[in-house]
The first five atom37 places (N, CA, C, CB, O) and aatype in JSON, in Angstrom:
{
  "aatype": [20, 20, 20, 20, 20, 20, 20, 20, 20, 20, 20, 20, 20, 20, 20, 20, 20, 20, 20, 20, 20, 20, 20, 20, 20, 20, 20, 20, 20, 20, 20, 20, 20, 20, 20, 20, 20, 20, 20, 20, 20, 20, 20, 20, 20, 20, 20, 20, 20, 20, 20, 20, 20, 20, 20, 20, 20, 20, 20, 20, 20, 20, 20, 20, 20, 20, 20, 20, 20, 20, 20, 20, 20, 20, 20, 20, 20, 20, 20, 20, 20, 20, 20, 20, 20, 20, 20, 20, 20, 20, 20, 20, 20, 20, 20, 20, 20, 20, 20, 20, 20, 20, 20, 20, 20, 20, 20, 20, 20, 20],
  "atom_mask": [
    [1, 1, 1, 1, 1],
    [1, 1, 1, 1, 1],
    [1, 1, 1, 1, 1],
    [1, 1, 1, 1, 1],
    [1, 1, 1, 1, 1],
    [1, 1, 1, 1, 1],
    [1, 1, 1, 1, 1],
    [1, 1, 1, 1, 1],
    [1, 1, 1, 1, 1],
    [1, 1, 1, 1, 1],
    [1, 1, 1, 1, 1],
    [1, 1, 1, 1, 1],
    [1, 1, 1, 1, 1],
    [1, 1, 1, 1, 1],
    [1, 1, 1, 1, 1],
    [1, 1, 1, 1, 1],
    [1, 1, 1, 1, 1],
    [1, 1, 1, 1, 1],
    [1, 1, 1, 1, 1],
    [1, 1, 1, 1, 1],
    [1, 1, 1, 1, 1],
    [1, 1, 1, 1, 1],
    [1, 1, 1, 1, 1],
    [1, 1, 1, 1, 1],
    [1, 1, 1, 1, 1],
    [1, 1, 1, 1, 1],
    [1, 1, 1, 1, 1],
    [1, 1, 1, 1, 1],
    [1, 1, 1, 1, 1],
    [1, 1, 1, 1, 1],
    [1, 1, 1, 1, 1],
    [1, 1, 1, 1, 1],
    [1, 1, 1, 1, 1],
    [1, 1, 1, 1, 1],
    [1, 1, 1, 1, 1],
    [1, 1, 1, 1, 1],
    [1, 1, 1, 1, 1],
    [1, 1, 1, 1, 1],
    [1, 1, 1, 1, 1],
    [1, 1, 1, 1, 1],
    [1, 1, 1, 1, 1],
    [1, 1, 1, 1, 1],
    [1, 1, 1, 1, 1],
    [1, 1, 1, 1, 1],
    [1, 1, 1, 1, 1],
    [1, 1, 1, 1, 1],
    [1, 1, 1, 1, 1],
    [1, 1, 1, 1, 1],
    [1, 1, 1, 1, 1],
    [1, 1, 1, 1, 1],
    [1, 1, 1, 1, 1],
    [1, 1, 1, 1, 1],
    [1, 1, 1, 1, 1],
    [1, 1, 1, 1, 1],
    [1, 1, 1, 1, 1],
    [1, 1, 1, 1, 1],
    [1, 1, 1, 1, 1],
    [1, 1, 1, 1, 1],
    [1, 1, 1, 1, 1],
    [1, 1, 1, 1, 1],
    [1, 1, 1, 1, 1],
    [1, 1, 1, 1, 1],
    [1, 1, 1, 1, 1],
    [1, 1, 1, 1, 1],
    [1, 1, 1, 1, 1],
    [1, 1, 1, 1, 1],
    [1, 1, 1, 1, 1],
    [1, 1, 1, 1, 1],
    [1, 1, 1, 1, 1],
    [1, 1, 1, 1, 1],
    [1, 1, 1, 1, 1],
    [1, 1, 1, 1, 1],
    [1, 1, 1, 1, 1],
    [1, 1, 1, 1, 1],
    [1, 1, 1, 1, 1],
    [1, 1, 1, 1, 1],
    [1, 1, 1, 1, 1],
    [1, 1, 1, 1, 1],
    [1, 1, 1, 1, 1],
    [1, 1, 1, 1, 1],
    [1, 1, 1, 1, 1],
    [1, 1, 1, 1, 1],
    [1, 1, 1, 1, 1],
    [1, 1, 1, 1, 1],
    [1, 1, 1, 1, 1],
    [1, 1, 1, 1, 1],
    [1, 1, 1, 1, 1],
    [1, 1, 1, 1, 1],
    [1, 1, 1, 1, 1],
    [1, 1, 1, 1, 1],
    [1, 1, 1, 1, 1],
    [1, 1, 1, 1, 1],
    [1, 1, 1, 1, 1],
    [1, 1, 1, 1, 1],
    [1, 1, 1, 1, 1],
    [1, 1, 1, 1, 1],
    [1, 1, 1, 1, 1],
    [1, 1, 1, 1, 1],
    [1, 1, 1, 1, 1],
    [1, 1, 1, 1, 1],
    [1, 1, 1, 1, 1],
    [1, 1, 1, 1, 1],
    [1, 1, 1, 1, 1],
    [1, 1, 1, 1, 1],
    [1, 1, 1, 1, 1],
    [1, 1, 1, 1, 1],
    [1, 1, 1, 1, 1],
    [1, 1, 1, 1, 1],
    [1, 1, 1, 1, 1],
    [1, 1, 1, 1, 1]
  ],
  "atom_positions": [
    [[99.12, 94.18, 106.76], [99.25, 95.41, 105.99], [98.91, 95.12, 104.53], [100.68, 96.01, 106.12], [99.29, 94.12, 103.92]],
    [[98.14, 96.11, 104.04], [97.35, 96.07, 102.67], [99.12, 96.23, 101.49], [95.8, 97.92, 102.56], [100.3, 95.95, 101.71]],
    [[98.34, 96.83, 100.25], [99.41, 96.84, 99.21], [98.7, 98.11, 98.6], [99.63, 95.34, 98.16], [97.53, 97.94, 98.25]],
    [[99.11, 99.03, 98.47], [98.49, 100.21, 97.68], [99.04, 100.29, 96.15], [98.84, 101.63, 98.45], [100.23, 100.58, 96.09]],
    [[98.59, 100.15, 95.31], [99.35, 100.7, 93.77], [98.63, 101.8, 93.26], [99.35, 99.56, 92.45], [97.41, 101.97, 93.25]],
    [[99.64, 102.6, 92.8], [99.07, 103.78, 91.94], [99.81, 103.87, 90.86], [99.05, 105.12, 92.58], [101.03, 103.8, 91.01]],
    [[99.09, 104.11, 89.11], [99.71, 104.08, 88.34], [99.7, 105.52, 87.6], [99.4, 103.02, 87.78], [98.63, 106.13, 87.6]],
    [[100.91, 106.14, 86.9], [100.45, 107.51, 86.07], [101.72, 107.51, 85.21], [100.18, 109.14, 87.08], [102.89, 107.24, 85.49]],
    [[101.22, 107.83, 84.25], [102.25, 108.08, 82.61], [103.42, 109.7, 83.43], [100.54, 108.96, 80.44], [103.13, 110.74, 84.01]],
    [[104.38, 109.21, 83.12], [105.24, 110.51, 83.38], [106.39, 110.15, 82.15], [105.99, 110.65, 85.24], [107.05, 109.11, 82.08]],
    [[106.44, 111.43, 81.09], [107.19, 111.22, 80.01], [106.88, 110.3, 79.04], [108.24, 110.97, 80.37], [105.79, 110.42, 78.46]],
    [[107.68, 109.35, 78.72], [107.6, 108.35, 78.32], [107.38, 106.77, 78.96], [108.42, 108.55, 77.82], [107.2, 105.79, 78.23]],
    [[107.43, 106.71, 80.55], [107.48, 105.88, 81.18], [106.05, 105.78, 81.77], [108.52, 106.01, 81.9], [105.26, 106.71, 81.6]],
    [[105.69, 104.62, 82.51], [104.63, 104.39, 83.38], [105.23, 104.39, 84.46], [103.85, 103.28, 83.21], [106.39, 104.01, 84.25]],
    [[104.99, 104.71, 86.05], [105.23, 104.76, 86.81], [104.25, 104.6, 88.01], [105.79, 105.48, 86.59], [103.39, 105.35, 88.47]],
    [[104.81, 102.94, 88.45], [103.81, 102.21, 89.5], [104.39, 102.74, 91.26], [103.99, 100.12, 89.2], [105.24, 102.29, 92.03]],
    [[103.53, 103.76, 91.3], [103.83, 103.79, 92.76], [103.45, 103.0, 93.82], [103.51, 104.75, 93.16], [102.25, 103.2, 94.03]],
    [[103.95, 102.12, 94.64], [103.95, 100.96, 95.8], [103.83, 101.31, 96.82], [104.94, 100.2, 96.0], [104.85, 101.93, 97.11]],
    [[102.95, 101.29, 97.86], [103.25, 101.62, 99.24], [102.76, 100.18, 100.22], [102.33, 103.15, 99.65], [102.11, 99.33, 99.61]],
    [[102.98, 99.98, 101.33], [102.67, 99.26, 102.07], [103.64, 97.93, 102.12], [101.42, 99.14, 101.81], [104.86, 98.07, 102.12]],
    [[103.24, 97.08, 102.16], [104.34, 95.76, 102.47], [103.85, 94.88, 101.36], [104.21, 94.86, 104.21], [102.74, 94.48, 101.01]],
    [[105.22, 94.69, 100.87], [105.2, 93.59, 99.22], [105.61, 91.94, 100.03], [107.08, 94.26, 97.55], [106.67, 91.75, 100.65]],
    [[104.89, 91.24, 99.91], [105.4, 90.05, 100.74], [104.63, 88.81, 100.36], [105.23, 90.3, 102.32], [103.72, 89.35, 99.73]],
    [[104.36, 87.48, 100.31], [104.31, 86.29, 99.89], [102.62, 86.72, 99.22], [104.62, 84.99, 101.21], [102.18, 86.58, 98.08]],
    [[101.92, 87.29, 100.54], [100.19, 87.6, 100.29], [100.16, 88.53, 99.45], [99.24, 88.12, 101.55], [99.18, 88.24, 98.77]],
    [[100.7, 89.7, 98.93], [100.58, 91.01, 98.16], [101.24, 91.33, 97.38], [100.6, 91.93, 98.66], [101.19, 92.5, 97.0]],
    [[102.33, 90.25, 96.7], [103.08, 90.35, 96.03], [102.35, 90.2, 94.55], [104.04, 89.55, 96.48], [102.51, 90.97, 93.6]],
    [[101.44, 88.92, 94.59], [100.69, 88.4, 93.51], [100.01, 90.05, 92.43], [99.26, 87.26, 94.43], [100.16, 90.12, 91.21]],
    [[99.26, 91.25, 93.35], [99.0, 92.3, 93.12], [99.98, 93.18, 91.94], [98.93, 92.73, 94.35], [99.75, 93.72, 90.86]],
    [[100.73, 93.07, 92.48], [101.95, 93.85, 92.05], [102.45, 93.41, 90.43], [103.22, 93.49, 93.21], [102.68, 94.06, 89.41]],
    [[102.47, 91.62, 90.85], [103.36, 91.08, 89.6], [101.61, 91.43, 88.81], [104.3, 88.89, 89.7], [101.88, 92.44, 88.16]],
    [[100.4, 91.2, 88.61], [99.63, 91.55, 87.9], [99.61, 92.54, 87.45], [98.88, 91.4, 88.18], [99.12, 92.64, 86.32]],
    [[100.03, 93.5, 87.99], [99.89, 95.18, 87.46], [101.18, 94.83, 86.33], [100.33, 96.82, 89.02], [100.93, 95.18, 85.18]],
    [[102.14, 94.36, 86.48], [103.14, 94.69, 85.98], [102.97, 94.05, 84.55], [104.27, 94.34, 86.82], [103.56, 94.55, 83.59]],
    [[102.15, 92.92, 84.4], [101.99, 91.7, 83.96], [100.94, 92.64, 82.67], [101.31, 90.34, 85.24], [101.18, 92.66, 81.46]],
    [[99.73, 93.37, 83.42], [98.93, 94.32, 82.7], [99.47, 95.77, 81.6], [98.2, 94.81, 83.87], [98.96, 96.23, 80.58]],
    [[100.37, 96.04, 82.16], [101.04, 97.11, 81.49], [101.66, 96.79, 80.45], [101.87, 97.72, 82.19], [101.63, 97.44, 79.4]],
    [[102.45, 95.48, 80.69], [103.57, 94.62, 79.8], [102.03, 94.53, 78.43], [104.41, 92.48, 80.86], [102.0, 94.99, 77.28]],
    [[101.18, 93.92, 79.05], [100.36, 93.33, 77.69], [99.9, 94.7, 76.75], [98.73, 92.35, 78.23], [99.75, 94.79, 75.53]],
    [[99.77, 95.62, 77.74], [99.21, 96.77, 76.85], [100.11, 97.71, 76.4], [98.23, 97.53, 77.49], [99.7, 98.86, 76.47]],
    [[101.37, 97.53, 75.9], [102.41, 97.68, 75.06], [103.12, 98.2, 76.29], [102.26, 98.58, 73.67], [104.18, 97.62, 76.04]],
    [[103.38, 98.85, 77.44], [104.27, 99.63, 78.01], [105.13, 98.83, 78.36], [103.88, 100.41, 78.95], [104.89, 97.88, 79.11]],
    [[106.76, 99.2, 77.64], [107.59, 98.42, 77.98], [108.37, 99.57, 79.29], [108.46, 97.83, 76.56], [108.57, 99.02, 80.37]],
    [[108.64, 100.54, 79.23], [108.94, 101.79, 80.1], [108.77, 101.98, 80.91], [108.71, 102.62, 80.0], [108.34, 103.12, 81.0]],
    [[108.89, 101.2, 82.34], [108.6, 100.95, 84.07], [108.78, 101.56, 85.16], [109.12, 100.11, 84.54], [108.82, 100.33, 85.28]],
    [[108.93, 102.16, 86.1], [109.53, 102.75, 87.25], [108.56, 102.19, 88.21], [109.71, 104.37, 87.26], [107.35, 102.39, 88.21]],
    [[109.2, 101.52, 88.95], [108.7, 100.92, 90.3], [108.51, 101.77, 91.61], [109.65, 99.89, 90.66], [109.18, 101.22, 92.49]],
    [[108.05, 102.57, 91.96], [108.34, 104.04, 93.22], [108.28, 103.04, 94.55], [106.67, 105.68, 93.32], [107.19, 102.63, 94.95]],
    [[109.3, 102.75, 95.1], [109.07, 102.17, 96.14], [109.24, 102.78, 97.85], [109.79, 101.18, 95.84], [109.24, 102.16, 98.92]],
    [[109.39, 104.51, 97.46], [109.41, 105.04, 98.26], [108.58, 104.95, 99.57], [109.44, 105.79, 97.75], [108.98, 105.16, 100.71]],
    [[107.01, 104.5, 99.06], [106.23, 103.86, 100.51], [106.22, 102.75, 100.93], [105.0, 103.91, 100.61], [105.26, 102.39, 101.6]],
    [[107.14, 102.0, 100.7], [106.82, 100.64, 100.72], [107.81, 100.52, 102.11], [107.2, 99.67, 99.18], [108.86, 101.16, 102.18]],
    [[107.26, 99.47, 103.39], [107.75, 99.48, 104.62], [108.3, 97.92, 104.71], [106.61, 99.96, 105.73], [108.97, 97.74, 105.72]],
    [[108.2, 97.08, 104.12], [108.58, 95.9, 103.76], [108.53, 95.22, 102.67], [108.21, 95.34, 104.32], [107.58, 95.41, 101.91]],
    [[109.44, 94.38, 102.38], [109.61, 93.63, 100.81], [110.13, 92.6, 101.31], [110.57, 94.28, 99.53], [110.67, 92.7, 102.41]],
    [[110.1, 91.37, 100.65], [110.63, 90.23, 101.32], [110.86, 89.02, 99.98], [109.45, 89.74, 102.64], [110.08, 89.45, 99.12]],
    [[111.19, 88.4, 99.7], [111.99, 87.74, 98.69], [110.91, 87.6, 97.82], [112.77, 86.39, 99.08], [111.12, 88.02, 96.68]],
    [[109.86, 87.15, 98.03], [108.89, 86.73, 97.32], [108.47, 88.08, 96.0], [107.68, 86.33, 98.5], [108.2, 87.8, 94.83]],
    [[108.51, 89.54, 96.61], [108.89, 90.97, 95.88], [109.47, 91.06, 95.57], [109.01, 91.91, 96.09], [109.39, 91.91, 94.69]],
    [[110.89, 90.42, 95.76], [112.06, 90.62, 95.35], [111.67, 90.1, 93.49], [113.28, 89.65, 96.44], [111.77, 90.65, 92.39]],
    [[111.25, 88.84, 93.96], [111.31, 87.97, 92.71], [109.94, 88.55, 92.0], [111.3, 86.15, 93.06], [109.95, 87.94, 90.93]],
    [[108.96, 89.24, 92.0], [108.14, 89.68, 91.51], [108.7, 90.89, 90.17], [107.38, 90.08, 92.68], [108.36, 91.13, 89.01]],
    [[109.72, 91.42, 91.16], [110.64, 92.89, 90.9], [111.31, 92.28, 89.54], [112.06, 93.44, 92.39], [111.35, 92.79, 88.42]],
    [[111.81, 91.1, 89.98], [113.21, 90.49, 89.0], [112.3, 90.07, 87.75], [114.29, 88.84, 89.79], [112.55, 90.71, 86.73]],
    [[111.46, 89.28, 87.66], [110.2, 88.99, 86.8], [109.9, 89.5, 85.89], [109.24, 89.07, 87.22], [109.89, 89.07, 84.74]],
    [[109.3, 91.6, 86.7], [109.04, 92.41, 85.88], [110.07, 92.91, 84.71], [108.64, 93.28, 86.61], [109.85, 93.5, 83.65]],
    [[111.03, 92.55, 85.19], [112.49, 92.85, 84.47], [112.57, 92.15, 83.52], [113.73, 92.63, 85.18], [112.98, 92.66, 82.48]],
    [[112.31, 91.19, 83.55], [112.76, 90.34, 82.72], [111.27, 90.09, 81.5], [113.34, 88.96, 83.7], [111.24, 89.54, 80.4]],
    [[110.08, 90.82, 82.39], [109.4, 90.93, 81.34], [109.56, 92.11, 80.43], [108.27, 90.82, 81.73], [109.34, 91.93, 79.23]],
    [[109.87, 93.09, 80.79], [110.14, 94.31, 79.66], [111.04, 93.67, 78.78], [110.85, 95.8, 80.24], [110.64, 93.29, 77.68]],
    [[112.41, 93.48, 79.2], [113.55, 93.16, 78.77], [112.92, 92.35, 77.34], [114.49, 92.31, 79.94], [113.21, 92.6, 76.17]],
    [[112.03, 91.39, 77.85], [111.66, 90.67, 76.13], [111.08, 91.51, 75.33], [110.59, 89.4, 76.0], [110.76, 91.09, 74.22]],
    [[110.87, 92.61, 75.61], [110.39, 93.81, 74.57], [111.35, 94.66, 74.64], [109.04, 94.6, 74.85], [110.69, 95.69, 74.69]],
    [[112.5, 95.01, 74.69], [113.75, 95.81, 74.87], [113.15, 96.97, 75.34], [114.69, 96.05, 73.58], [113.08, 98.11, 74.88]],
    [[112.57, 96.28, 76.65], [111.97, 97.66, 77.26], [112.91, 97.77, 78.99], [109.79, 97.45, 77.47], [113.59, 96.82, 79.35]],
    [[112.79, 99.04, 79.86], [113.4, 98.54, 80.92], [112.54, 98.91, 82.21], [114.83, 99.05, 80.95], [111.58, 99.67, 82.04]],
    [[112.84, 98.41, 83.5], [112.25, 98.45, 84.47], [113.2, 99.27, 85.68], [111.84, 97.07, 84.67], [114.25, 98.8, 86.1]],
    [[112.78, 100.21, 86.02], [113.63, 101.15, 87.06], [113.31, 101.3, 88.4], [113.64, 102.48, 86.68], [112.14, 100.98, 88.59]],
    [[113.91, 101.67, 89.48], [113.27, 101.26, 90.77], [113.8, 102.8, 91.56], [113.98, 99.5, 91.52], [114.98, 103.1, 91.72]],
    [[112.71, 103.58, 91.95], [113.38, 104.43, 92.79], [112.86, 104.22, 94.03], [113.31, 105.77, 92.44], [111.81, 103.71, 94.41]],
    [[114.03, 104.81, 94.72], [114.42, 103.54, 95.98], [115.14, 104.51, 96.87], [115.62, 101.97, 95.46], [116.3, 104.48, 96.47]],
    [[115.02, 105.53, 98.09], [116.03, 106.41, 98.95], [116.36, 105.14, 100.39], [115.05, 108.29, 99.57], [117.34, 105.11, 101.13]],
    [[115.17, 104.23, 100.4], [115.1, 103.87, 102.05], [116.59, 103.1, 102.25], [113.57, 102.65, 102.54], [116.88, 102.29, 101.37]],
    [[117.47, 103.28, 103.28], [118.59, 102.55, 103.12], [118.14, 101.62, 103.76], [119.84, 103.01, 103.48], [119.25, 101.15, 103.99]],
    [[117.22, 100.69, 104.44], [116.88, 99.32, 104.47], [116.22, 98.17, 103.35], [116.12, 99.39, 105.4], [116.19, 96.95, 103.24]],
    [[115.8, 99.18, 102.71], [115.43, 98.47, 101.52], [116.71, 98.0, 100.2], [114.32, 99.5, 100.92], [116.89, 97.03, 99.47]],
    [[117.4, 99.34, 100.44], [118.8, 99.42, 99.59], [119.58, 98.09, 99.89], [119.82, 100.82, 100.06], [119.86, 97.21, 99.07]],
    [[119.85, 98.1, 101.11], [120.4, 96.99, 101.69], [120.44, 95.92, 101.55], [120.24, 96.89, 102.41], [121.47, 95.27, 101.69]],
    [[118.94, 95.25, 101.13], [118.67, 94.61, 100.53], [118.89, 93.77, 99.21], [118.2, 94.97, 100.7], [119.19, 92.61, 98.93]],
    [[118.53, 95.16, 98.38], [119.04, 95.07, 96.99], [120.64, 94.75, 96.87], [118.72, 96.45, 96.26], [121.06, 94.02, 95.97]],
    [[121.76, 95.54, 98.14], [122.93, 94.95, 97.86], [123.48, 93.74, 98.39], [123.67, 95.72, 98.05], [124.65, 93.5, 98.08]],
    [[122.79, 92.81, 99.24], [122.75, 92.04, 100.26], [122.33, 91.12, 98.88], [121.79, 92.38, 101.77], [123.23, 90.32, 98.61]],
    [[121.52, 91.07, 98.22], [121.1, 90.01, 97.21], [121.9, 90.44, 95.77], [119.29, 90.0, 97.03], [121.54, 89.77, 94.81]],
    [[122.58, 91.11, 95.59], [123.12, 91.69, 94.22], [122.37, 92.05, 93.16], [123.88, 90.89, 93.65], [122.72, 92.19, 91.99]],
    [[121.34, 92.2, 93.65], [120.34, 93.29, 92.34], [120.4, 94.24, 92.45], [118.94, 93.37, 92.14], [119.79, 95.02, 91.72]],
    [[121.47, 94.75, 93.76], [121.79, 96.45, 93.3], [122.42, 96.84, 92.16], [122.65, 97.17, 94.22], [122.49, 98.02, 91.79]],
    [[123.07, 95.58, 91.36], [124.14, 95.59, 90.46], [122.91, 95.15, 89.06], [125.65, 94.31, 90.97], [123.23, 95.3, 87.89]],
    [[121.67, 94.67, 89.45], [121.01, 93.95, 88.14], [120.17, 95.56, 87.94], [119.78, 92.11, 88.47], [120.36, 96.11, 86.85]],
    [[119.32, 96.26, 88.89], [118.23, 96.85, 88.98], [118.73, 98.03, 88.86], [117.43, 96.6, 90.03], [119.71, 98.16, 89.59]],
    [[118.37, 99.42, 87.96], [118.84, 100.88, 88.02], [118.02, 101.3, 89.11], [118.64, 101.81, 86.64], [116.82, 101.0, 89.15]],
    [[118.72, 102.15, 90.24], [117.87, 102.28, 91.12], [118.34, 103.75, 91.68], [117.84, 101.05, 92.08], [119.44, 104.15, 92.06]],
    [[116.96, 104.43, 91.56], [117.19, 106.12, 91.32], [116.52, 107.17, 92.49], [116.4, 106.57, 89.76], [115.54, 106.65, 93.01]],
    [[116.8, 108.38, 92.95], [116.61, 108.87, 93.92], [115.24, 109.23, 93.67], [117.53, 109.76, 94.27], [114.48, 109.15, 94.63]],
    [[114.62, 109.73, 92.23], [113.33, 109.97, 92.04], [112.52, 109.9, 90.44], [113.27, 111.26, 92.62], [112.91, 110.5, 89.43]],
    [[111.82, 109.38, 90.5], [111.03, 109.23, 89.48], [111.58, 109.93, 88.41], [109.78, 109.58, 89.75], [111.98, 109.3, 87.42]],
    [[111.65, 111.21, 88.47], [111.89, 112.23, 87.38], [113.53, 111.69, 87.09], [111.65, 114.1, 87.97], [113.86, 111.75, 85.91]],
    [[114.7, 111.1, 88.17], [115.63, 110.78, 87.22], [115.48, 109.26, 86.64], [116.97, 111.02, 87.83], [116.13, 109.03, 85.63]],
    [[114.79, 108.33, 87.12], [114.28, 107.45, 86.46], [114.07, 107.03, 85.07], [113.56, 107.51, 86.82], [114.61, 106.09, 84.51]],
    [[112.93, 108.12, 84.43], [112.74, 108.26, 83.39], [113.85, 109.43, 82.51], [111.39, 108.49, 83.49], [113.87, 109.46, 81.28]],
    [[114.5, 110.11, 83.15], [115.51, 111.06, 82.24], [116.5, 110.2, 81.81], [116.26, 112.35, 83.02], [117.42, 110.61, 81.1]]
  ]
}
């Protein structure tokens, strides 16, 4: 399974929509986009991971990364997130407690 990204300004934020499976091969994609935005001043993130059908540690740590790259610009990184297997995840590893993680884009950025 491929990695789809789509990017679009909403408000003040950028917002990378994800679909497909984030995993050891397609992860690299992802942390570049994130890596690209960071350089071209956007510190203001939302991760849409609403299509995304698998994630696996290697995303995980891509996710945590991006975080920590805004963060050096007191910028932040947000994750909206409904799938409760993916959720699970996030609380199964305790980045449900590191990552703001929101029902939709629009409360994301509000």
């Amino acid at each position: 399974m491929d990695l789809t990204l789509a990017t679009r300004e909403l408000g003040t934020a950028t917002v990378i929509a994800v679909g497909g499976e984030i995993d050891v091969y397609t992860a690299p994609k992802l942390r570049d986009r994130i890596t690209e935005l960071v350089a071209d001043g956007r510190y203001r993130l939302v991760v849409d991971l609403e299509a995304v059908e698998f994630l696996d540690s290697t995303g995980l740590g891509v996710l945590v990364g991006g975080l920590k790259k805004v963060r050096a610009h007191d910028g932040v990184l947000r994750l909206v997130c409904t799938q409760g297997r993916l959720l699970k995840i996030f609380r199964i590893t305790g980045l449900a407690k590191v990552f703001d993680i929101h029902d939709t884009a629009e409360s994301a950025v509000a």
